[in-house]
C-alpha positions as CSV (number, residue, x, y, z in Angstrom):
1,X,97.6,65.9,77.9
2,X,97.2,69.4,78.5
3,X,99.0,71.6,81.0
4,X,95.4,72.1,82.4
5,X,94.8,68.5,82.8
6,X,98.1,68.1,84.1
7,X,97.7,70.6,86.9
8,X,94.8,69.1,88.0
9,X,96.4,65.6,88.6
10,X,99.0,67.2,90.6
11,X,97.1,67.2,93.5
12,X,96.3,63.2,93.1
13,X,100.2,62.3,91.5
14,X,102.2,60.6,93.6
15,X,106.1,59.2,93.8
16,X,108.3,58.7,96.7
17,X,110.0,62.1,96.7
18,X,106.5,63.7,96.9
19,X,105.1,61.2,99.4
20,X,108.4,61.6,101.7
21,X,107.6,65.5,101.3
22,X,104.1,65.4,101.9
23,X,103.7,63.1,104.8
24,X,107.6,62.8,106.4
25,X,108.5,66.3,106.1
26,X,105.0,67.9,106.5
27,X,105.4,65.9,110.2
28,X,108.8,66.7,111.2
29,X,107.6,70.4,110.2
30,X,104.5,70.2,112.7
31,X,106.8,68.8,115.4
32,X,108.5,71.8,115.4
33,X,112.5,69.6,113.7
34,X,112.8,72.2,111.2
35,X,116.2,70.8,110.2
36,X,114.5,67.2,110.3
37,X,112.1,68.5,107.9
38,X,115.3,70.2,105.5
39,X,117.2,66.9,105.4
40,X,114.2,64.7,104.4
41,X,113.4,67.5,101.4
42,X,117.1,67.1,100.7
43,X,116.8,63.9,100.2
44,X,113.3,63.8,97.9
45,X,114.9,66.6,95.7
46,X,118.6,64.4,95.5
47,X,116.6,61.3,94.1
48,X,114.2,63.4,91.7
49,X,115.3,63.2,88.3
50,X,113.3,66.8,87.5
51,X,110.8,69.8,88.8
52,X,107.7,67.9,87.7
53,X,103.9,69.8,89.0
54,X,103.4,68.0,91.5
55,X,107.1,67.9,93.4
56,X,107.0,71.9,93.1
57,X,103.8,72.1,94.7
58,X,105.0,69.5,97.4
59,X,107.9,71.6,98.1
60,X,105.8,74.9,98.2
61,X,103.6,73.7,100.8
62,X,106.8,72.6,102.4
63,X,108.1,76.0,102.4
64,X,105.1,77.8,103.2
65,X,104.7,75.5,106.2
66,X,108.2,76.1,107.5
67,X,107.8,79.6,106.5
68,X,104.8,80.0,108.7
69,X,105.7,78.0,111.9
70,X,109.0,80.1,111.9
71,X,111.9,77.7,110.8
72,X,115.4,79.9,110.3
73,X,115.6,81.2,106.8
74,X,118.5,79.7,105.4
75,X,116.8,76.3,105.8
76,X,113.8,77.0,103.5
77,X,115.8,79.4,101.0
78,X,118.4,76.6,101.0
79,X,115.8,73.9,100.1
80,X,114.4,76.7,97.3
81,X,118.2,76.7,95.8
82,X,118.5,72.9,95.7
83,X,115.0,72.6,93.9
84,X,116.4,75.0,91.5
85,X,118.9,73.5,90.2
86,X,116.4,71.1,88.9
87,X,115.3,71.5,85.1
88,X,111.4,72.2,85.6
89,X,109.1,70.2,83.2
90,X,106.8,73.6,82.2
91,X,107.5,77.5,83.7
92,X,104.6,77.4,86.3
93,X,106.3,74.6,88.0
94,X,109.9,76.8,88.6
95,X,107.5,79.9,89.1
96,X,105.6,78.3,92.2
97,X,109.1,78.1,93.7
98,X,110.5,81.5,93.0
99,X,107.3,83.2,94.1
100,X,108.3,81.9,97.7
101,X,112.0,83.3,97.7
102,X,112.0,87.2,99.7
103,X,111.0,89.5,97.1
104,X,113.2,92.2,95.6
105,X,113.2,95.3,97.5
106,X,114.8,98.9,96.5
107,X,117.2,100.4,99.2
108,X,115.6,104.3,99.1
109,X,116.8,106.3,102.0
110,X,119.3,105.1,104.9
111,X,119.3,108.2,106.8
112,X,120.7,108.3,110.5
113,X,118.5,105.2,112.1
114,X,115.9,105.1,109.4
115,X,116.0,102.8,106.6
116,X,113.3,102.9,103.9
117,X,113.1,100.4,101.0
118,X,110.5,100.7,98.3
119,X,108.5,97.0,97.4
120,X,109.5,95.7,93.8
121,X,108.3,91.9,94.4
122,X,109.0,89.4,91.6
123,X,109.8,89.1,87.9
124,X,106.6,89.6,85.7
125,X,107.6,85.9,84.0
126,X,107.0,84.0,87.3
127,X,103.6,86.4,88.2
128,X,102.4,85.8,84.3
129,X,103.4,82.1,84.7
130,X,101.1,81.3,87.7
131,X,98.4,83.3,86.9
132,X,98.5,81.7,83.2
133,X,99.4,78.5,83.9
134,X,98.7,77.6,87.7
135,X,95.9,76.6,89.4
136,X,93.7,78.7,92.0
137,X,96.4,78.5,94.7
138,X,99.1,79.3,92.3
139,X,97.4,82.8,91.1
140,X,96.6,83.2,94.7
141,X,100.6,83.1,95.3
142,X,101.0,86.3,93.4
143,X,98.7,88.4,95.2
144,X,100.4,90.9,97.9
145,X,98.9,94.1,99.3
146,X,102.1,96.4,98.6
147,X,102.1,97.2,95.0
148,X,99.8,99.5,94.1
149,X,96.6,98.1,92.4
150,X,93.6,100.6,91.5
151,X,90.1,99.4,92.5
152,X,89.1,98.5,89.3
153,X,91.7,96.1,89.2
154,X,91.4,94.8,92.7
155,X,87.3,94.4,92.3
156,X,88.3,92.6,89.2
157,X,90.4,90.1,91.2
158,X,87.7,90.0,93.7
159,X,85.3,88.9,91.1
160,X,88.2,86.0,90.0
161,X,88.1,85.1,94.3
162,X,84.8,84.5,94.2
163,X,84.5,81.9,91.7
164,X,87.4,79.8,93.6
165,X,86.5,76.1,95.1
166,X,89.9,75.7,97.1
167,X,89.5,77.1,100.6
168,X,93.1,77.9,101.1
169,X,93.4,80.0,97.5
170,X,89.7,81.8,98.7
171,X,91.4,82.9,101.7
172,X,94.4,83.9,100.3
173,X,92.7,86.9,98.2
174,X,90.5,87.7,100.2
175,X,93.0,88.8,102.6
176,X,94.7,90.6,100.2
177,X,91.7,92.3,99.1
178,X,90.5,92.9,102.6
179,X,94.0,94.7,103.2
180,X,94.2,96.9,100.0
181,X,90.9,98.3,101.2
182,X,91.9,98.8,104.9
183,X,95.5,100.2,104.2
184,X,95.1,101.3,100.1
185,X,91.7,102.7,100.0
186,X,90.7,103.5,103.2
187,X,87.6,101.5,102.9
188,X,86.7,100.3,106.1
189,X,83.4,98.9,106.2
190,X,84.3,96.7,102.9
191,X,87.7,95.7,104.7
192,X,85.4,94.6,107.8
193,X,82.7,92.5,105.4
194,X,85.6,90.7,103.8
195,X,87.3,89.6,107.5
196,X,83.7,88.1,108.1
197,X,83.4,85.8,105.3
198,X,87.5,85.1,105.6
199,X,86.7,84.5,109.7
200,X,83.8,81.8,108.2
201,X,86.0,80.2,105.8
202,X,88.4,79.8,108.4
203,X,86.0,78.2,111.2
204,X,83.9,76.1,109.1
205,X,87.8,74.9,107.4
206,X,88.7,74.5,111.5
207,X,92.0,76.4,110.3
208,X,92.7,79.0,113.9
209,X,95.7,80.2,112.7
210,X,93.7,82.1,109.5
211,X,90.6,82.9,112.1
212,X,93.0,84.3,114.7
213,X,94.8,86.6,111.8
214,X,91.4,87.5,110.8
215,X,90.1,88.4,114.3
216,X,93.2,90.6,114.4
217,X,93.0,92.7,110.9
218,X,88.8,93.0,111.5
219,X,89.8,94.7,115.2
220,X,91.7,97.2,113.1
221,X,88.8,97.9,110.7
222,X,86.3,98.1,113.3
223,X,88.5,100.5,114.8
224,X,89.3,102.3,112.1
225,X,85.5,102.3,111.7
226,X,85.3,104.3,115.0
227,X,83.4,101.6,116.7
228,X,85.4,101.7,119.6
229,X,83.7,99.5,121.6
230,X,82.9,96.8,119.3
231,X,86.5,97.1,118.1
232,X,87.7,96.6,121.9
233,X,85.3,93.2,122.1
234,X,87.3,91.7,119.0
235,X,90.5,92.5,120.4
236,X,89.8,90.0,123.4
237,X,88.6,87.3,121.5
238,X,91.6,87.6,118.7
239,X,93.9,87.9,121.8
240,X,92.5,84.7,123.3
241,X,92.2,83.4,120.2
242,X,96.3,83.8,119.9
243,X,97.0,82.4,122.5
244,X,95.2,79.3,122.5
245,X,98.1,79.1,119.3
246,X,100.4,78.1,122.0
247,X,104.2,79.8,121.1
248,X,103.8,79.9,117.4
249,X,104.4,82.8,115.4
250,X,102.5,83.8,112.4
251,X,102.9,85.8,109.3
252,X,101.4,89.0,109.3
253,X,100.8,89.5,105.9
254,X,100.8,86.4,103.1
255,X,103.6,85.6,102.2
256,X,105.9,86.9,104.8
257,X,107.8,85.0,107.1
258,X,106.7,84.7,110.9
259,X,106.4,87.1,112.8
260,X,104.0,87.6,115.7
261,X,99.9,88.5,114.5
262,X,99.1,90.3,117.4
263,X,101.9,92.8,118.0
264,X,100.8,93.9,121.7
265,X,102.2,97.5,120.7
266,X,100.5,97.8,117.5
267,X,97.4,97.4,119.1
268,X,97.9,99.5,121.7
269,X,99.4,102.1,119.7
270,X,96.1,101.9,117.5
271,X,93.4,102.2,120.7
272,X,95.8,105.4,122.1
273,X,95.1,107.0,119.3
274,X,91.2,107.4,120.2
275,X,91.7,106.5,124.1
276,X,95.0,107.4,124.8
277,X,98.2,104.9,126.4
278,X,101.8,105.2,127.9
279,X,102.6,107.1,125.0
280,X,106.5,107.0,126.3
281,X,106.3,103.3,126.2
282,X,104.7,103.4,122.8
283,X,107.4,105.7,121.4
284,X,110.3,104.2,122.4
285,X,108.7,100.9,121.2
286,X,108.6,102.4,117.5
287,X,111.6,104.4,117.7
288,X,113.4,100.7,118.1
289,X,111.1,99.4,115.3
290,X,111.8,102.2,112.4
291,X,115.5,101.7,113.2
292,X,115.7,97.6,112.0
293,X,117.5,97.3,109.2
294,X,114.5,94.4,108.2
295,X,111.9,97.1,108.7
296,X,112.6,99.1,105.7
297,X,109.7,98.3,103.8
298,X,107.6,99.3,106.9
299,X,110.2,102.1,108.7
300,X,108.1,104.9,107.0
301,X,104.9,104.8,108.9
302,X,106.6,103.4,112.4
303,X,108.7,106.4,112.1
304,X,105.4,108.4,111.8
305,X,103.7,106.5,114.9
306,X,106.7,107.4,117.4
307,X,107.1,110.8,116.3
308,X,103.2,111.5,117.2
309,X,104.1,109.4,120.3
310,X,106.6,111.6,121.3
311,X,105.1,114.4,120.3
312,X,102.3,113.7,122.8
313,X,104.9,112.4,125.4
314,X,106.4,115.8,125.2
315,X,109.7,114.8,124.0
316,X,109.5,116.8,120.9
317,X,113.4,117.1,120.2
318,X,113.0,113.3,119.7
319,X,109.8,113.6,117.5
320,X,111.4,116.2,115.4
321,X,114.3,114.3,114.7
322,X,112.7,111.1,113.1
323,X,110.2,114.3,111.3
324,X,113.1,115.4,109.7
325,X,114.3,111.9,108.6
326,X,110.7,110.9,107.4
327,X,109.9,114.2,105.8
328,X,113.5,113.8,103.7
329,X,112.1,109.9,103.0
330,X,109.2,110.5,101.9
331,X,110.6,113.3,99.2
332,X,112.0,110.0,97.3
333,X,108.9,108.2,97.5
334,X,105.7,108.1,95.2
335,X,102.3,108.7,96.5
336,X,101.6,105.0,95.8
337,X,104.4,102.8,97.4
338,X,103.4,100.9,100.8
339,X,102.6,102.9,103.7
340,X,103.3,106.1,102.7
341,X,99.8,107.1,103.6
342,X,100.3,106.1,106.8
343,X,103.4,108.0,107.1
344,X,102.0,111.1,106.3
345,X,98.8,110.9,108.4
346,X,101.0,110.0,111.5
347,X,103.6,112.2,110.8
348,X,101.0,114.9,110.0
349,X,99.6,114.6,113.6
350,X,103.1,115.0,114.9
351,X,103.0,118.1,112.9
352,X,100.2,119.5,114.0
353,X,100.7,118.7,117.9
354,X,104.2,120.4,117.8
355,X,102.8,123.6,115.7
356,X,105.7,122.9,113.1
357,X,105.2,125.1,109.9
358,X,108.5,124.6,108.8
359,X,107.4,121.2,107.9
360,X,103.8,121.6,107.6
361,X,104.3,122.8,103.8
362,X,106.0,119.5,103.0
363,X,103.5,117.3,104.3
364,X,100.6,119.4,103.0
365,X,102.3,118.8,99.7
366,X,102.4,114.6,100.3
367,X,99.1,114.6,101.8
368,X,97.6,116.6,98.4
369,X,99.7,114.1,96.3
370,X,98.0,111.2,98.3
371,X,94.8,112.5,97.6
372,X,95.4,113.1,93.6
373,X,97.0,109.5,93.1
374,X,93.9,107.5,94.5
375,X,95.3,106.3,97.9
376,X,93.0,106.6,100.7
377,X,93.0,107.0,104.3
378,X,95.6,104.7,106.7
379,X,93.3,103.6,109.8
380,X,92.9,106.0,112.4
381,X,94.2,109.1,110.3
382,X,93.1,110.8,107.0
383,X,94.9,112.3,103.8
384,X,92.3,115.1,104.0
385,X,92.6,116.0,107.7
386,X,96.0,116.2,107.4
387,X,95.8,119.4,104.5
388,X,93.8,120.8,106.7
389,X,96.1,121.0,109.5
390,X,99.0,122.1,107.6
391,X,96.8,124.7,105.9
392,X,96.0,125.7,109.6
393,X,99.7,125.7,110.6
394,X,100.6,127.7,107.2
395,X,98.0,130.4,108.1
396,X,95.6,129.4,105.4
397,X,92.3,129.2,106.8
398,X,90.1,129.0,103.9
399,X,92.0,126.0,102.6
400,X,92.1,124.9,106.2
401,X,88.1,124.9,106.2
402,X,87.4,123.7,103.0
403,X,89.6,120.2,103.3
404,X,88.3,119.8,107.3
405,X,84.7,119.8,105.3
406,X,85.8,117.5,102.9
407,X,87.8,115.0,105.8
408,X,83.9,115.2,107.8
409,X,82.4,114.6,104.3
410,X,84.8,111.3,103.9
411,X,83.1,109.7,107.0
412,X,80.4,107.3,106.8
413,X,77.1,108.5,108.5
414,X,77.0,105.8,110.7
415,X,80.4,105.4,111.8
416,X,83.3,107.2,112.4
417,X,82.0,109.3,115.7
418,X,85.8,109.6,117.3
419,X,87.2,111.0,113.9
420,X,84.6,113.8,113.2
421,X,84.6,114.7,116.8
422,X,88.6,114.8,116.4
423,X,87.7,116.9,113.1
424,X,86.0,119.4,115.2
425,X,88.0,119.5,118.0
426,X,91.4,120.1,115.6
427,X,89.2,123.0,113.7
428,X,88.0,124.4,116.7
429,X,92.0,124.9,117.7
430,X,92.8,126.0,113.9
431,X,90.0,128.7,114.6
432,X,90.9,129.7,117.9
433,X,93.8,131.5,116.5
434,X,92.1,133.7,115.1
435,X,89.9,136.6,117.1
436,X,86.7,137.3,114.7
437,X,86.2,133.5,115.3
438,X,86.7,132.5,118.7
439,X,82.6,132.1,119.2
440,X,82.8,129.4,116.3
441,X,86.2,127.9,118.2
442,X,84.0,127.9,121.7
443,X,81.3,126.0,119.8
444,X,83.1,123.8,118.0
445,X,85.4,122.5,120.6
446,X,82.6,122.5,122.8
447,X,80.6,119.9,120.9
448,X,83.7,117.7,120.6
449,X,84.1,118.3,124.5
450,X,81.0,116.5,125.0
451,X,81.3,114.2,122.1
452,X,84.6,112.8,123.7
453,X,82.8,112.5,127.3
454,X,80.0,110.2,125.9
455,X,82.5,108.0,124.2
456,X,85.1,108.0,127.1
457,X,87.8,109.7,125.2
458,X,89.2,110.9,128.4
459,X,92.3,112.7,127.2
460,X,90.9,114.0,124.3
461,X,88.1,115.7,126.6
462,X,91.0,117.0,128.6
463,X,92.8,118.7,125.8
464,X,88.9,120.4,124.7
465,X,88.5,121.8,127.7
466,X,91.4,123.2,127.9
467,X,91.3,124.9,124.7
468,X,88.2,126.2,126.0
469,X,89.9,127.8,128.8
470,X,92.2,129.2,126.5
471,X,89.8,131.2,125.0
472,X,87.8,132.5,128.0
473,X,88.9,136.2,128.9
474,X,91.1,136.3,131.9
């Protein structure tokens, strides 16, 4: 028999410790007894003489089940360790198992309250195994948004997705490609046609846990998108969606353990960007979140969030202080690790708000690196807006000019209205500063005045006409 033929039996094969898994444990695990469930895999593992196929694969959907519904840690990890110690019949069988342990992370900065790790994942053995060896759900295992892929590569996998028959591995990368667009590339509209067909996979599968997780990542593209409106619509019907859950928590991203999929602050964080919020609130809300020692791998762009939060709160002692800490983080980082784009667009606003050249020559410098490596735009901000800024802030005003150009010629036609009016608006104020071209300024933040009025951007019309004032003769 070959390992092929053997894989695909292991969904059929069948012996007490994988029956006691699959129907006693899966129970206990939907009922909420998480230690239930950990005794009665205890007990399959104890009376298996080895790691065959189909025990790993009862014991991964095990995991991933006590994973998502939020049992503690050391229960699944500890059933992982027993499992182990097991000698596996063939290397995909001990690879679907390590693939579910936390992956390995590098410890890159801990400086004051900030703690930044850099994403390293898994051994290349147990990602070769799966994708060699496993079936559809095994390669879908290895795929997580936080190494850097190119396109090529991810299109490639795409292309591998879409010849999939198993629902659950079909979902699985097209969630992962869905969020390398909307976080890697900056490609929006593709990030939004992938949460469709994932949102009707997951109704006509009846699976509301993926469709509520998918409401919530296509509100973010939409509003990324700059369709405010439309993005506002999918909000309320991922919120209901949530909370028809019940109390469950839910992994964010695959393969992570619970944690809530509709962070209230997230989201609101995300609308005040274009319609403003409690922007005290949201900074002390991120402020707390950068300084978990759990959120390194995420600490960089949280950091950036509250520091434009508090920039716009007016606290900008606070927001300088985590600028300083981010700006020294981000020195030890590549272009291409997680969230640094994110990082430096939010920081980068934070910048620009507070008028800080000092540190508007470093993040110039990581938002040109950003744009040399291939990363694109984090939703709601842009690599190339953010040169232009700094350029602004370092005096430069032909490189200030030429990269707000190139940020308006980044948006799609047909989306994107908030952005290019914020384009405007922030060239307008980069112009005002100087006297031959105060008519341009007046024009410029003119248009974006009334740009913000028709889409109800209420502070943002505010902080036009009050440039405009500015520049009238007194």
């Amino acid at each position: 028999m070959t390992f092929a033929d053997e894989n695909l039996q292991e969904h059929v094969e069948s012996t007490p410790s994988v029956a006691a898994l699959t129907t006693r444990g899966m129970a206990e695990v939907a009922a909420g007894r998480f230690r239930s469930a950990h005794e009665v895999a205890l007990a399959a593992i104890a009376d298996s003489p080895r790691l065959t196929g189909s025990l790993s694969r009862a014991i991964a959907e095990l995991v991933e089940a006590m994973k998502e519904d939020g049992a503690e840690d050391e229960l699944w990890i500890d059933l992982l360790d027993a499992a182990s110690r097991l000698s596996a019949e063939h290397e995909a069988a001990a690879a679907r198992l390590a693939i579910l342990r936390p992956p390995s992370v590098q410890r890159v900065q801990r400086t004051g309250e900030l703690c930044v790790e850099r994403w390293l994942g898994y051994p290349t053995e147990v990602i070769e195994a799966l994708r060699r060896d496993g079936a559809d759900d095994d390669f879908a295992r290895t795929l997580f948004v936080y190494p850097w892929q190119t396109r090529a590569e991810v299109d490639a996998t795409l292309k591998l997705v879409s010849s999939w028959r198993d629902p659950a591995a079909r979902i699985r990368g097209l969630v992962f490609a869905a969020e390398t667009f909307l976080y890697r590339f900056g490609d929006f509209l593709g990030a939004a046609g992938l949460l469709e067909e994932v949102l009707q996979v997951a109704r006509q599968e009846q699976w509301a846990s993926v469709e509520a997780k998918g409401l919530v990542r296509l509100t973010l593209a939409q509003l990324a998108l700059g369709e405010i409106a439309t993005a506002q619509q999918t909000a309320e019907e991922a919120l209901a969606r949530v909370r028809s859950l019940g109390d469950r928590l839910i992994p964010e991203h695959p393969g992570d353990t619970a944690r809530d999929i509709y962070p209230g602050p997230s989201m609101q964080a995300n609308f005040a960007c274009f319609l403003e919020g409690d922007w005290p609130a949201i900074a002390d809300h991120w402020t707390t979140a950068a300084s978990l020692k759990e959120r390194g791998g995420v600490a960089i762009v949280e950091a950036g969030m509250a520091a434009y939060a508090h920039a716009l709160a007016g606290n900008g002692a606070e927001a300088r202080r985590l600028l300083d800490a981010l700006a020294q983080a981000l020195a030890l980082l590549e272009a291409t690790d997680w969230a640094v784009n994110g990082a430096v667009g939010r920081g980068g606003r934070a910048v620009w708000i507070l008028g800080l050249a000092d540190l508007a020559r470093s993040f110039r410098t990581y938002a040109l690196d950003l744009i040399a490596a291939g990363v694109g735009d984090w939703p709601t901000v842009s690599n190339h807006h953010t040169v232009a800024c700094c350029a602004a802030l370092l005096g430069d005003l032909d490189e200030a000019a030429e990269y707000f150009r190139l940020a308006e010629e980044h948006l799609l036609r047909d989306h994107h209205r908030p952005q290019r009016a914020i384009i405007r608006f922030d060239r307008g104020v980069a112009l005002s500063t100087a006297g031959a071209t105060r008519h341009e300024a007046a024009g410029l933040l003119s248009a974006a005045a009334a740009e913000f009025a028709e889409l109800d951007m209420r502070g943002w019309a505010q902080r036009a006409h009050e440039q405009l004032a500015a520049l009238s003769p007194k």
